[in-house]
C-alpha positions in Angstrom: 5.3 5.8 -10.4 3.5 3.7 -7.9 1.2 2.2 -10.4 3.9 1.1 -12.7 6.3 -0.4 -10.3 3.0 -2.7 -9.1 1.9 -3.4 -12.4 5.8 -4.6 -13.7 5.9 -7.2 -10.2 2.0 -8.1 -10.9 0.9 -6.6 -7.4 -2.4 -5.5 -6.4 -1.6 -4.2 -3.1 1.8 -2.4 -2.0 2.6 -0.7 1.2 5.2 1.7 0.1 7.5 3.2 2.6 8.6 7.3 1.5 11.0 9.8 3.1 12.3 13.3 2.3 16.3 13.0 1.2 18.7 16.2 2.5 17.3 18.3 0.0 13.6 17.7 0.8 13.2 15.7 -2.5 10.6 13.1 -1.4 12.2 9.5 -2.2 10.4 6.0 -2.3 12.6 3.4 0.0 10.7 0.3 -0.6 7.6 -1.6 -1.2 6.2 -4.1 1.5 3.9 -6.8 1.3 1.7 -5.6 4.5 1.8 -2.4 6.2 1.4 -1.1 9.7 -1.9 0.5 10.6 -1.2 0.6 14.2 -0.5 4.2 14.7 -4.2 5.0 13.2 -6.3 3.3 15.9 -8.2 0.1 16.4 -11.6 1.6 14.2 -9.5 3.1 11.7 -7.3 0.1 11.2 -9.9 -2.6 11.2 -11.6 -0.4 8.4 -8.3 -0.6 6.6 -7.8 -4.4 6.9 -11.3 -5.2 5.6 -11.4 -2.6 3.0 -7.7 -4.4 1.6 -9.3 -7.7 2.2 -12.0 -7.0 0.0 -10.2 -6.1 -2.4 -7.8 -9.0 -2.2 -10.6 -11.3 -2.6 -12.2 -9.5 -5.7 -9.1 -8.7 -7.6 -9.1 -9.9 -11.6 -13.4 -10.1 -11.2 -14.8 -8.0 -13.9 -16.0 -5.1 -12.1 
């Protein structure tokens, strides 16, 4: 589901933002354009931002 929603709005990177509804259903709310490492730790996060950065800067390369 993730996949396709990107792929129809041409992203390459989505932060998607999920919740369980009153019957425990997981439900997507929304897609962001960043997201919020924060809670994971400076290491964790920095890892995170330069992994996505990467990426960023290779996307539609041949692999």
């Amino acid at each position: 589901m993730m996949r396709a929603y990107m792929d129809a709005f041409g992203l390459v990177f989505g932060a998607f933002d999920f919740g369980l509804d009153a019957d425990e259903r997981p439900r997507m709310y929304e897609c962001n354009p960043n997201g919020q490492c924060a809670f994971c730790g400076d290491t964790i996060t920095e890892q995170i931002a330069t992994a996505l950065a990467g990426h960023l800067q290779h996307t539609g390369e041949a692999p």
